[in-house]
N, C-alpha and C positions, 0 to 999 in steps of 0.2 A: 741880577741878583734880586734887584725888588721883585720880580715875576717866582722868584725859587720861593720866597720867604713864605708868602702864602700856602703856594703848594707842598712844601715840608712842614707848615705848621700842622696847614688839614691829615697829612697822612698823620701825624702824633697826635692829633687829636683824638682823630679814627679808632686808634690802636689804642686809647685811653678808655675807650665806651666798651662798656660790660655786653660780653656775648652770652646769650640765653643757651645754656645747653640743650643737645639735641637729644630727643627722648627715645629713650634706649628701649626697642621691641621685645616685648615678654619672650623669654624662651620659652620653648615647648618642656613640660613637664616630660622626662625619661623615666619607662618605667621597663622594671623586669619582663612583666609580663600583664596580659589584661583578659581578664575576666570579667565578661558581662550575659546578664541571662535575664529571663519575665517571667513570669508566671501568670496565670490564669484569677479571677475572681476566687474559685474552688483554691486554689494553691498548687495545681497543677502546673509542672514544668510545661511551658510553650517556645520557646527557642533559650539556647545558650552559644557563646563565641566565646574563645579563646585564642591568644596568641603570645608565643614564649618572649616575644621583643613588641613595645608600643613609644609612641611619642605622641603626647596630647597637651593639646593647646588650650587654656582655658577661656581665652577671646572666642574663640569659633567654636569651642564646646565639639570640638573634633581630634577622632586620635587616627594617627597612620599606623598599620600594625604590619607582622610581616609572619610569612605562616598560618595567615588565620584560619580556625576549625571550626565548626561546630555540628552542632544537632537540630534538627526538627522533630516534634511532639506532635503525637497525634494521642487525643483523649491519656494524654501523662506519658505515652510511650515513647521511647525514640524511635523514630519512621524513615528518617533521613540524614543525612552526613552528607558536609558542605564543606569544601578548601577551596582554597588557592595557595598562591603562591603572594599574592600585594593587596592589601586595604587601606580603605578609609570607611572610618566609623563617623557619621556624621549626627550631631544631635544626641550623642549617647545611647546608639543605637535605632535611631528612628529611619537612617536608612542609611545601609552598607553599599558600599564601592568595591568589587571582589575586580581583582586583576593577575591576567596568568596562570593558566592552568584550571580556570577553574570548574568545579566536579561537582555532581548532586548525584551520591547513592543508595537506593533502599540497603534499610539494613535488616529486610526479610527473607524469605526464599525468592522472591520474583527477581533478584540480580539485575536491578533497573539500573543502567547509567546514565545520567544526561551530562556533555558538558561543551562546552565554551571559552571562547576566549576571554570574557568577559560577562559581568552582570550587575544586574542593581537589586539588591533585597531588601524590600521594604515588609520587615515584619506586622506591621498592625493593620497590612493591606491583605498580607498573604500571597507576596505576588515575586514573583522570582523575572524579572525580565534579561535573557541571554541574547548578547549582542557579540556576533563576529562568529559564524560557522557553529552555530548550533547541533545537537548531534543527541538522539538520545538511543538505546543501545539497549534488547533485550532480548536475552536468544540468540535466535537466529536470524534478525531482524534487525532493521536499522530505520530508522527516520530521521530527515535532514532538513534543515530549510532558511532561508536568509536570516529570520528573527524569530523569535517566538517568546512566551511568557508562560509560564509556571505557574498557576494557584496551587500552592501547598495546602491550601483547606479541601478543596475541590480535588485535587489530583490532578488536574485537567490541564493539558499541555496544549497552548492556542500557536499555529502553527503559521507561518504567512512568509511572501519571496521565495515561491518557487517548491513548495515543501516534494518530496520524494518518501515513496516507501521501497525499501529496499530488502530482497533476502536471500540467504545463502544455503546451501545446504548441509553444511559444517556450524559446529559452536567454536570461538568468537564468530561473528561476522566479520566482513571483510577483507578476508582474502580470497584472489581471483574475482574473477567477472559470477555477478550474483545471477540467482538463476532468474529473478524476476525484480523490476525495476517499473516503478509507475512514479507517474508525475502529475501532478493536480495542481489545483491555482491558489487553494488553500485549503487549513483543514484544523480541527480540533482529535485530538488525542488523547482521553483515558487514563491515566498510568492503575489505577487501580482495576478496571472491569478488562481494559484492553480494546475499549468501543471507538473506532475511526469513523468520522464523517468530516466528507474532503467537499468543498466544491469543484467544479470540471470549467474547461475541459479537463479530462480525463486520458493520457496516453501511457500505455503501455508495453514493455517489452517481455517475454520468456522466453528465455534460454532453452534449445533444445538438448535434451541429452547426446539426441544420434550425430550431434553436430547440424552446421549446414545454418543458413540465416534463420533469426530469430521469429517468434510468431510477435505479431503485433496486435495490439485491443487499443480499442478508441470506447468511450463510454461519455454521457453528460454527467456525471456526478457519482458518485459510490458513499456505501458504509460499510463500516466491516467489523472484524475482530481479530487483533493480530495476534492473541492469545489463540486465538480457536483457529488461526490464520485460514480465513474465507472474506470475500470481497461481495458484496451485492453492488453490483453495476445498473445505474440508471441506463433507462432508455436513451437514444440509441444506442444498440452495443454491436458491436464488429470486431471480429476478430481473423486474421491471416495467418496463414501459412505459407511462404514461399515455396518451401520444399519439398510438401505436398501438394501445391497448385489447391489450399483450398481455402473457402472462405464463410465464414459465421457470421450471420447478420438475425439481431434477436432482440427482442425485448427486456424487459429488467430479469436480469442473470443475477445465478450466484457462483460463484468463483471460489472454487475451492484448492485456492492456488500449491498449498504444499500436496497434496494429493493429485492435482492437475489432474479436476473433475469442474466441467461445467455443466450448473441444473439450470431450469428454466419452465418455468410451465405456461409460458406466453407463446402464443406462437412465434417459429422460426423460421430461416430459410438457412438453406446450406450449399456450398459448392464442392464440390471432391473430382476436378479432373472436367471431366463432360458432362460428370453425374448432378444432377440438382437436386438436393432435399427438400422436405418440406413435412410441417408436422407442430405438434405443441407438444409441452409434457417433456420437455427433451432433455436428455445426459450425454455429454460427449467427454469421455473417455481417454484424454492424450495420451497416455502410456499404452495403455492397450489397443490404441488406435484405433476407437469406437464409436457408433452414434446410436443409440438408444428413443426411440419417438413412440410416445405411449399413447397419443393420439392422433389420428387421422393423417397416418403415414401418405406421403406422396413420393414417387422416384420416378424422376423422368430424363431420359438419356433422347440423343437424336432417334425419332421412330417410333421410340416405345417407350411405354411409361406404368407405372403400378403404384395401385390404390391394396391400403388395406389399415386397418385398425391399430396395429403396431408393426413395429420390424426394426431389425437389428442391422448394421451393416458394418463390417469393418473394412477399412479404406487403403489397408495392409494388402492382408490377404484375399479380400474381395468376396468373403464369406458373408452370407446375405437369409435373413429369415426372416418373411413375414406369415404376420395369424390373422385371423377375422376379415373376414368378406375380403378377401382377396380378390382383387380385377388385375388382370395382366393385358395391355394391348398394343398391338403392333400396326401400325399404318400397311404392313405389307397382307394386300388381300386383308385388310380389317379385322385384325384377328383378336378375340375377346375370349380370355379365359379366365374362369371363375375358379375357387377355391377355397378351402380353410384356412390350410397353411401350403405354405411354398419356400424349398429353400433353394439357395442356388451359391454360383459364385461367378466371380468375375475373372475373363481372361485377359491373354495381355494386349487382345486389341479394344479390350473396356467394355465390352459386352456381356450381358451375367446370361448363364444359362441355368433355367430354376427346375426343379422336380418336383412333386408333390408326393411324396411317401406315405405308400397306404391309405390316399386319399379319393375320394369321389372327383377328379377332376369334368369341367364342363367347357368345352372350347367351341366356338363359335365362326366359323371362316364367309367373306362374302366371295364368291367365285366372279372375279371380272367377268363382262358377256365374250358368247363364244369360244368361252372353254369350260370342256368336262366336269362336270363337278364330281368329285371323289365320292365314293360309296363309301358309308360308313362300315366300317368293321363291327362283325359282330360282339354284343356287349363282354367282358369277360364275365369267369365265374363268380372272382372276388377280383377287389378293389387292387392294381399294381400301381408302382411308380411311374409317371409321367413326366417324361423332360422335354421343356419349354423352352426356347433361345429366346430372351430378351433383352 
């Protein structure tokens, strides 16, 4: 019992000493709803947020809202329109927490959408940073990319992880396989002019209409316009065809991918089957299944080959016409014929056989030794058509 005494005194002692209350953590202020906006030095509106439910904390000068909307101003205007679905306002505005669904759309004609799973908007920065599948959306057009950033003042969509352009040939995008699909390592984006410049590498797909594997392009870098949708491809550029057996190897191209027309006025080289091109100035034609070379046309097949100023070739139907100083020559007996113009076409063992209609033709044969050399036929009266197998 002497051992108890002590120890039942201490615990009533204990229980006698005054306990300091614990201090009770401010509640969040609930409110209906929260409305907050800036203005400009002029008194021009510069952003406004709304939300129909808020809870704000007065320690952390932070409110959660739910529903949040608002606007972007441009010179007093509304330019833009902002939700989600979750926020936090932090600092009374100095920088927004957006979560869930969230959306940035022009409210002009251009029907811009960007959105994300999330983002951070710091207004007095101007800067809209989209984290988690980025996605911005106009037309016929698409652009994707791991992360990217917004400047609202700028318009300027800064693009990085992996960015893609993508397009369809239907309004939304989207559905089905697009008919062209490029990839680059990074890249800045426009939303007002529509101006793309990507860093490379540079890989490529386009869908063929006729079916069958797709054509591939490799490039170091491009700029473009996805309004005007055309691509200027840096040097080197390459581009295949499986299906046609052919292949594009060219200098800085422009890409005029919804029309699937490639220009160039650098020199090129070409491949179509056996046939090899060669030339500057060049348009090739994918629908029409065309190649266009406005200078210093080259076509050289096993044996023979043609030199001329321009010419036209389709890789189709094998329809072939060149103009200006035309040379045609053949390894067999060395045969060298001259010309204005010459058209021809191709058969199906890839051989073109050309005419010269109504023209002056000049051919030139070396006779191996010990055999006959052929008498020339007397000249006609006037100029006939001449057919050449080349």
């Amino acid at each position: 019992m002497k051992r108890l005494l002590p120890w039942g005194l201490a615990l009533l002692l204990s229980g006698c000493i005054p306990q300091e209350p614990r201090p009770v953590p401010p509640q969040p202020f609930q409110f209906r709803r929260l409305d907050l906006s800036q203005n400009d030095a002029g008194g021009r509106r510069l952003w406004e947020l709304r939300s129909p439910r808020a809870r704000y904390s007065l320690d952390q000068r932070q409110a959660t809202v739910e529903q949040p909307s608002g606007r972007l101003f441009r010179q007093g205007q509304p330019a833009y329109a902002i939700s989600a679905h979750q926020g936090v306002v932090i600092r009374d505005g100095e920088q927004v927490q957006l979560k869930g669904g969230v959306s940035l759309r022009t409210l002009d004609q251009r029907r811009l959408l960007i959105r994300a799973d999330q983002a951070v908007w710091r207004p007095a920065a101007h800067t809209i940073d989209l984290i988690g599948s980025p996605v911005a959306e106009e037309g016929r057009q698409r652009l994707t990319a791991g992360s990217a950033r917004f400047n609202t003042a700028e318009e300027r969509l800064e693009l990085s992880g992996a960015p893609r352009l993508r397009s369809w040939d239907q309004t939304p995008p989207g559905r089905g396989t697009p008919t062209l699909d490029v990839a680059v390592q990074n890249g800045v984006w426009n939303a007002g002019s529509g101006q793309l410049t990507a860093a490379g590498p540079v890989n490529g797909r386009q869908r063929r209409d006729q079916g069958g594997a797709d054509r591939q392009l490799t490039a170091a870098a491009l700029e473009g316009n996805t309004r005007e949708e055309w691509l200027d491809l840096r040097a080197p550029v390459t581009m295949s065809d499986p299906a046609e057996q052919s292949t594009l190897q060219a200098g800085r191209s422009r890409w005029w991918y919804r029309q699937k027309r490639i220009t160039s006025d650098e020199p090129a080289q070409a491949r179509v089957r056996q046939l090899a091109i060669a030339g500057a100035d060049v348009e090739v034609r994918q629908n029409e299944q065309q190649i266009r070379i406005g200078r210093g046309c080259q076509l050289t097949q096993p044996n023979e080959s043609l030199r001329a100023d321009r010419c036209v070739w389709n890789w189709r139907s094998g329809a072939l016409q060149a103009d200006g100083s035309v040379e045609l020559r053949r390894s067999s007996m060395r045969q060298l014929t001259r010309a204005g113009t010459l058209q021809g076409t191709t058969d199906a063992r890839g051989q073109v056989t050309v005419a010269a209609p109504g023209q002056r033709v000049t051919t030139v044969l070396q006779v191996p030794p010990g055999r006959q050399r052929p008498q020339p036929p007397p000249p006609p009266s006037q100029p006939s058509p001449r057919a050449i197998a080349f």
